[in-house]
Structure formats: C-alpha cells, structure tokens
N, C-alpha and C positions, 0 to 999 in steps of 0.2 A: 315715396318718402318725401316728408316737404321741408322744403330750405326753412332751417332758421335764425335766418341773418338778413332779416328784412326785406326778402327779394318777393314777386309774385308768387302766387300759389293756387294749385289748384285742387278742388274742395273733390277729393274722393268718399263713397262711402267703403263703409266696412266691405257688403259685397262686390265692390267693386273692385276695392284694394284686393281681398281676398283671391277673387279670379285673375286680377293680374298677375298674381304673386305668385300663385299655383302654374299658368300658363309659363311664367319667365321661366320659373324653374323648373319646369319642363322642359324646356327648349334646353336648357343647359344641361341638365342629366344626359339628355341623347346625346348633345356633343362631348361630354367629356366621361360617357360610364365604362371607356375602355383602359383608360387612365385609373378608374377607381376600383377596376376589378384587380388592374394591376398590382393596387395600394393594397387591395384584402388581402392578396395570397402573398406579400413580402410580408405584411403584419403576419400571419399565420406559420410564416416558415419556420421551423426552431433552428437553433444553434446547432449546427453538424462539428462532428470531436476535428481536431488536427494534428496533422502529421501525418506521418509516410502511409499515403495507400487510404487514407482519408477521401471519403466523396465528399466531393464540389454540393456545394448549396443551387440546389436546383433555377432559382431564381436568383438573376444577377442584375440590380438596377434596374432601371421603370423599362428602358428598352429592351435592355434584354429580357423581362419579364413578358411583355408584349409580343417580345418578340416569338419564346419561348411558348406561350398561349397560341397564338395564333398557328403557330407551325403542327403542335400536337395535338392541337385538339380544333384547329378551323378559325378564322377570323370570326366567324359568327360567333365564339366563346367568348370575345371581348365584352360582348352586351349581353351574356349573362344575368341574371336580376333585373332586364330594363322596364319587366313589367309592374315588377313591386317597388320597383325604384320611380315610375311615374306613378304608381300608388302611391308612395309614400311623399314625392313632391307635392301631389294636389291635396294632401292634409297637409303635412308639415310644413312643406312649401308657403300654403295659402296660408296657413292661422301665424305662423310664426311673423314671417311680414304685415301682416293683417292685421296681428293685435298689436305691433309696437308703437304705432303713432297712436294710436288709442291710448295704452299706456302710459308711453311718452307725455301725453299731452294730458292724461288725468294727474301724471304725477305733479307737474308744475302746477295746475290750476288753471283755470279761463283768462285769468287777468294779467299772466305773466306776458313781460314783451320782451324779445332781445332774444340771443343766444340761450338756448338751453341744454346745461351744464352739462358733463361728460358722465358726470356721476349719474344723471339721471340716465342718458342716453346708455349705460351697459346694465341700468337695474329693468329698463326696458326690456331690452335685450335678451337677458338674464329671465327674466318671470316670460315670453314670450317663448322663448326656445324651449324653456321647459316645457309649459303647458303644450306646448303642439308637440313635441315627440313625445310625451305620456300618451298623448293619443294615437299619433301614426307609430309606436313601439313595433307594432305585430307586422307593420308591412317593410321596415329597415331589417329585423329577424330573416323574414322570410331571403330579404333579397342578399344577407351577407351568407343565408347557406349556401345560396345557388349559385356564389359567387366563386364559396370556396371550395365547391368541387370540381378537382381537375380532372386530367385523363386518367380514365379507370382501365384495370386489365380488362381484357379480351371476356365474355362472357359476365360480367361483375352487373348488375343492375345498377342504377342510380336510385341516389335516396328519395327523389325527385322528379316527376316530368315533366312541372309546370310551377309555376306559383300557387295556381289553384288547389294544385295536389299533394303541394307543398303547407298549406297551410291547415288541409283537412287530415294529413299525416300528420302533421304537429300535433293537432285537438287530439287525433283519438291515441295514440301513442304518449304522448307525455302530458296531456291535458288542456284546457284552456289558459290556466296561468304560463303556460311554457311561453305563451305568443308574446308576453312580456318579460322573458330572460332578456338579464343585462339591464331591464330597464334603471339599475342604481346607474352603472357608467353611460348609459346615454344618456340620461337625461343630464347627468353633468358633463357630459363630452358638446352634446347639443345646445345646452345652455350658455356654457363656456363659449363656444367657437360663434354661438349666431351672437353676442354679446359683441365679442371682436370684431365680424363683421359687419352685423349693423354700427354700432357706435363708431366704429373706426373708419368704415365707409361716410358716416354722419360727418366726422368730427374733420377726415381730411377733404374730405368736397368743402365744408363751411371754409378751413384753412386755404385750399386753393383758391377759392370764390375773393377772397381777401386779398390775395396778388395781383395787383394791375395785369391787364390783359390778359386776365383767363376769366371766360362765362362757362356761362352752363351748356355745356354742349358732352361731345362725344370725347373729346381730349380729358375734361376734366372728368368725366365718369371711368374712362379707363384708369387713367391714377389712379381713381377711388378705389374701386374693383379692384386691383392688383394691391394697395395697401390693406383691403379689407382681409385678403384670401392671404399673405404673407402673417399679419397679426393673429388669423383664427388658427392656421397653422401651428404655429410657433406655442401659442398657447391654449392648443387644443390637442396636439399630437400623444403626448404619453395615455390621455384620456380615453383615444382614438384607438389606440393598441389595445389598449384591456376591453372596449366593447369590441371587436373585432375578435377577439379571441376568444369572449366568456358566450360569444354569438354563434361562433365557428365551432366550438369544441364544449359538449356540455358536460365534461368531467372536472370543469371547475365549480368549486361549490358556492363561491362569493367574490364579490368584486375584492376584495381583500388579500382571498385566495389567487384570485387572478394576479394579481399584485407582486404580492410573495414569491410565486413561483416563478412568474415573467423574471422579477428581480434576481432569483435565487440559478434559475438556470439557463439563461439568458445575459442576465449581465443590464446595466443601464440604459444603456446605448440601447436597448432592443427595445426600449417606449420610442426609440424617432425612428425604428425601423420605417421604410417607407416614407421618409420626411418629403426627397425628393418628387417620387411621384403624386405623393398629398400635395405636397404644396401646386404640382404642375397642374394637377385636378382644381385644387380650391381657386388658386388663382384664374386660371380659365375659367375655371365654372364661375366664380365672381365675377368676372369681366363679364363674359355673355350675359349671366342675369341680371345682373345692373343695367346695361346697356339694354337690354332688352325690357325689362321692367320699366325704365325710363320714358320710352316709346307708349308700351301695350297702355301704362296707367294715365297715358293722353287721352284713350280712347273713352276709358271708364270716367271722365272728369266729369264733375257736376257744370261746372259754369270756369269761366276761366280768370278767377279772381285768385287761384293762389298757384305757383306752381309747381316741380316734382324739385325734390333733392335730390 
C-alpha cells in the first residue's frame, strides 16, 4: 500500500501487489485459523433456556472454546478449513489488496497531490472487498462448513472429508449456486470490514507518520494493524454472525431471515457473539499481514522511487 503524505514510494504492479497480498495473507490465516474456528462455533452456538437443571452453553469465551476443541476433538481441529481458508486467501487475499491502490488511485485521478481523502480510501475499500469475495464466495463456504463441524457420536459419518469433497458434495447435492450461499451477507460483511481495514490502516499509518519521531517501520505498522482489526471488528461483527450462520446452517432462507430469527431467538447481543475472539483473530491477523505485506511487497517493487504504506 503506498504512503500518501509525500513520503518515497515504491512502484508495485498489479501482479505483484497481487502475489504479495495473497502470500501476507496467508501467512496470517496459519497463524491465526485456530482463533477463527473458535469465532465460527461461538457465532453458531444458540441461546440455551435458563434455570434449574438448565445445560451450560457448550462453548465458554475464545479460551474456553479452544480449549474445549482441542480436548474433544484433537488440537489438529483448530485448523479445520486451513485448506479453503488459504484457498480463499490467494483469491480474496490477493484481489482485495490488489485492486485497492488501483482504485484508490483511479478515483482521485493522475493529477492529484497530497493526502487522499478518507472518503475515497473506504469507497476503495468498499468496491475491492466486494469484488474479491464475489469471486472467492465458494472457497469461505466451504471453509465455515468444516469449520462448523464438531465432535460427532460414535459411528455418525461426517458431511465432509476434505475440502475437496466438500465442495463436490455441495455441487451435486444442492447445486452450483449453493457455492455462493450467503453471498448477500458476505459480500457486505467483506466489504464492510476490508473497508475498515484498509482505510483505517491507511488513514492511522498517514496519522502516526505526522508525529515527530515516528517513521515508517515495524512500531508504526503494528499500531496500524491493531487500529485496522479493532475498526473492522467493531463494524463488521453483526454482519459476521449472519454470514457464519446462513453459511453454517442452510435452513435459513434469506439474509433477512437470518436476521429475524438471530434477532427473535437470540436476542441482540447474539450479532457480537464472538466479538472477543474476532477481534483476537482480526487484530492479530492484521498485525501479521500488515507487517508481513510491508516486507514481501519490497520484493515485488519495480524500482525504488516510491515506497510501501
């Protein structure tokens, strides 16, 4: 991403931005897909009745969900989905970071100089996130099914024994359009959240860069990262529930429906289910791929006449 507030830059192309962006975010899905298995099966849990002789809600907070995975079903259940989850990184991943300087910089025009506006920086954001999960839709699908199957009884097959398997049980069982259920809430959960993240990653790097004695290094990209993944949170979570659930459970008939019913027998509070471990997820996963994209897109640079945001 390149600073702009007057600082060096350097001239990425499209394939290049692209393979960085895919790579960073990969690197970061491995380190944080045990945190976000976490996050599907607290989004997925419903509301158990209370009072006397009442069961306990299976999963209790990100640790104790981890924890509770790990014990029943084996640590390796944590990385669940990691294969359609770096499926879906090297599409979503790559075009989403891939298209927004592109964007970004058709919307101002060639002639513009100086800071460019916030407002453009989340419409960026915003048409980028879309377009790349429209496209990677089928490989987030696959990866929140396999996410959300926990321990089965004794003898019970699974719906699934790969991603692979997973995705040719889709087609011929519910059809080709199934690969993109949900796509109304992702695409606005995705657009939403990479919107926050980029522009707000944008907007507080240019803001720290503006404090005496802070450059461009590792300090001021963690700030970023960690302001990026708190904003996408915040106002990406309710969004995050209803695809997780209409992705999980295909007896809802419309995002609307998902909506209604979440609201109706769940209660409010049950759109930040999992706020805590999303944010542990986003923000880590922001930090790593920031800092790591910062890096990888030295490699891809054309010449060293501009350099990374």
């Amino acid at each position: 991403m390149k600073q702009d507030n007057g600082g060096p830059k350097l001239e990425i192309s499209f394939a290049g931005r692209f393979a960085s962006s895919a790579i960073a975010a990969c690197f970061a899905e491995v380190c944080t897909i045990p945190l976000d298995t976490a996050k599907v099966r607290l989004q997925l849990q419903k509301n158990v009745a209370v009072g006397p002789g009442a069961e306990l809600p299976k999963y209790r907070g990100m640790l104790g969900t981890v924890a509770t995975i790990a014990r029943e079903e084996g640590a390796a259940a944590l990385w669940k989905g990691i294969v359609p989850g770096l499926q879906r990184q090297c599409i979503y991943g790559g075009l989403r970071i891939g298209l927004y300087e592109p964007i970004k910089s058709y919307s101002v025009g060639p002639d513009h100089h100086g800071d460019i506006p916030l407002t453009t920086k989340i419409f960026a954001g915003l048409a980028s996130g879309a377009i790349a999960i429209t496209v990677a839709n089928p490989t987030d699908l696959v990866k929140v099914r396999l996410q959300a199957e926990g321990k089965l009884a004794p003898g019970v097959p699974r719906r699934y024994t790969g991603s692979l398997n997973a995705y040719s049980t889709i087609v011929k069982k519910e059809g080709v359009r199934a690969l993109w259920t949900g796509l109304g809430p992702n695409v606005m959960r995705n657009a939403i959240i990479n919107a926050a993240e980029l522009a707000s990653y944008d907007q507080v790097k240019q803001t720290i860069l503006k404090i005496p004695g802070f450059k461009d290094d590792v300090i001021t990209h963690l700030f970023s990262g960690l302001g990026a993944g708190f904003f996408a949170v915040c106002i990406g979570s309710p969004v995050d529930v209803i695809k997780s659930r209409m992705m999980g459970d295909s007896s809802y008939k419309s995002t609307l429906d998902c909506f209604v019913k979440t609201l109706k027998n769940d209660g409010p509070l049950a759109f930040y289910k999992g706020f805590l471990p999303n944010f542990a997820r986003l923000g880590s996963w922001n930090v790593i791929m920031f800092l790591t994209l910062e890096q990888v897109q030295k490699v891809f640079a054309k010449k060293p006449s501009a350099e990374l945001a």
